[in-house]
N, C-alpha and C positions, 0 to 999 in steps of 0.2 A: 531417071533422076528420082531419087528415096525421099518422100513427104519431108517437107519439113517437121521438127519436131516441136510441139506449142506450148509446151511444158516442160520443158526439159527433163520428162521422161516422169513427171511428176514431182520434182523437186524441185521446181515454182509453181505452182496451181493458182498464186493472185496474179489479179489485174488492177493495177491502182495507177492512175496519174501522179499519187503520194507516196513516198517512203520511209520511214524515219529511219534513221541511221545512229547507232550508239556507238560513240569513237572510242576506245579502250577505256570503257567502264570497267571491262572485267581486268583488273590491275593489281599488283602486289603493293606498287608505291615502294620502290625498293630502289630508293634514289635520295641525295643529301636532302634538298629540298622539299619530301614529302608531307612534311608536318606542317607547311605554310600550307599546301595547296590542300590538304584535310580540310582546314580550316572552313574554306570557299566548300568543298566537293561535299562535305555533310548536307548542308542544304539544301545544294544543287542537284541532290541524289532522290532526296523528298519529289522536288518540285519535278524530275525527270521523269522520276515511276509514274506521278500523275499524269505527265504527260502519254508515256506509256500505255497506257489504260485509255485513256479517251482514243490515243490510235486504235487499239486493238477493237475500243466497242465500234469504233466508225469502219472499221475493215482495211484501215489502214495497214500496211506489212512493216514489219519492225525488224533491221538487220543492224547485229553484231559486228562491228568494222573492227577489228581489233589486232592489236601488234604480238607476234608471236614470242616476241622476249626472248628470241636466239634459241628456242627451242626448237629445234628444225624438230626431233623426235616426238613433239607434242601433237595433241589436235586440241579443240575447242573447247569441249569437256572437259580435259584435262587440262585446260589451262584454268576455267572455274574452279577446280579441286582444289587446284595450286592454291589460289587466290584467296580460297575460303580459309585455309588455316587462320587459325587464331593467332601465329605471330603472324601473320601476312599485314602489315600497315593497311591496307587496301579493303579488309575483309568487310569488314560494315557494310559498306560500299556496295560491292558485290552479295554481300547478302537480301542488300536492298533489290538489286538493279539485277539480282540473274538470270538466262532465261530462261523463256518457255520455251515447252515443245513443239510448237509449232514457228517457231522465230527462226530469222535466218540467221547465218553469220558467214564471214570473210576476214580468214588469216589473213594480217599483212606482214610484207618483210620489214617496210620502209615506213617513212611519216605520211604519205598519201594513202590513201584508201582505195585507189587506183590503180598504184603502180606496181606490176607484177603479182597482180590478184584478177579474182573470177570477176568481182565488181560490176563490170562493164556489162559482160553478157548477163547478169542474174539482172540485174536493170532495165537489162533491155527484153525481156521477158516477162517482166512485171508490168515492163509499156509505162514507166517511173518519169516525168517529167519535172516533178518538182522535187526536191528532199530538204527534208529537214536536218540540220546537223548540228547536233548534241555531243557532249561530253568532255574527254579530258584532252592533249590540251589546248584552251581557244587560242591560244598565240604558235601552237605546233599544228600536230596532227588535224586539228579539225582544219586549220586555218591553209594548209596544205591541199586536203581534201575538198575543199570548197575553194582554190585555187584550181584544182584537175577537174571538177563537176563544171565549173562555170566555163572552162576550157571547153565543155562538151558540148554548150549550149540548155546545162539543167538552169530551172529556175532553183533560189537558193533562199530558204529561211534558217537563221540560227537564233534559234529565242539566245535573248540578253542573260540570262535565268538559268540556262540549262547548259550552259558548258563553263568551264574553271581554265585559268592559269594558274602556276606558282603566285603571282601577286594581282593583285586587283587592276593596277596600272597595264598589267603588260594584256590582259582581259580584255579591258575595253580600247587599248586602243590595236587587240587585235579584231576587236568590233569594230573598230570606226574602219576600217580597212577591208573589212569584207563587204561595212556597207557600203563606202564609193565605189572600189574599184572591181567588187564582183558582184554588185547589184541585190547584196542578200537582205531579203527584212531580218532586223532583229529585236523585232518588238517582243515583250517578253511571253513565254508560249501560252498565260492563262489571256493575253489578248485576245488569241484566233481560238476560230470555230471549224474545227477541223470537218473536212465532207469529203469521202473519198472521191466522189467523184465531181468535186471542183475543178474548174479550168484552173491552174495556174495562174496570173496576172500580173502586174507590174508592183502591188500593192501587196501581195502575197497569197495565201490558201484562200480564205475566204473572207467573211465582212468581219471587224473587229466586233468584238464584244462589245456594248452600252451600258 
């Protein structure tokens, strides 16, 4: 029986009970409705990098969840490329929010994050119990994906702050619906004090800021 492998050959090297998840940041916005959700996603893009940054100094792993836009011929880089042009609606955005080389990412075909993606195993190799889930949008894809996480048994935070819908309304009450019915805090993410190696809890990552 051949070892198991602990790394996946090196292409997980963390270990975090924490994960942050960025749900199609890297976006063209190439849909009728993108100039409402600009609106919301400029600021939310601010407040995400920050968040970004406090993961990365606590050791937190930071992965790219992202739709592949019917490019079956694409990979992940090239879909940044894509996105950076200057007519790209989206490009701001992603100039803001791109990533590092050390970050991870996971094409997806569908609105889950889960389905019919690596997801599952790179999570479970990271030993990931809790995630945090950001981005675009709170009443789709995120709200999908934290529909399939809570199905697994993760614990669930979506700061209030860090993800966008086309309209405000459709936002918060796709917050109010992840907070009953899949148990996620969505306090907004300058609340918590990220620790990578926090337990988990009912209340969320760790003590609220004072």
């Amino acid at each position: 029986m051949p070892v198991r492998n602990r790394d996946l050959h090196g292409s997980a090297p963390d270990k975090s009970e924490i994960a942050l998840l960025l749900i199609d940041v890297i976006n063209d916005l190439d849909f009728p409705e993108a100039e409402d959700l600009l609106r919301s996603a400029r600021p939310m893009a601010r407040k995400l990098l920050r968040l970004k940054k406090r993961a990365k100094k606590a050791g937190v792993p930071v992965i790219y969840v992202n739709d592949n836009f019917g490019r079956w011929r694409s990979d992940f880089r090239r879909q940044v490329t894509h996105c950076l042009r200057e007519n790209s609606r989206g490009h701001e955005i992603v100039a803001l929010l791109q990533p590092d080389e050390d970050d991870y990412f996971v094409l997806k075909p569908k609105h889950s994050g889960f389905y019919s993606t690596t997801l599952d195993i790179l999570l479970e190799y990271l030993q990931a119990r809790m995630l945090i889930l950001t981005g675009v949008a709170g009443n789709n894809c995120v709200l999908f994906t934290a529909n399939d996480a809570y199905m697994r048994d993760f614990n669930l935070f979506v700061p209030s702050d860090c993800t966008v819908s086309n309209t405000k309304r459709e936002n918060d009450s796709a917050l109010r619906l992840m907070k009953k019915f899949l148990k996620a805090d969505t306090r907004r993410a300058s609340r918590i004090i990220l620790r990578r190696s926090a337990r988990p809890d009912s209340k969320g990552i760790a003590k609220e800021r004072k």
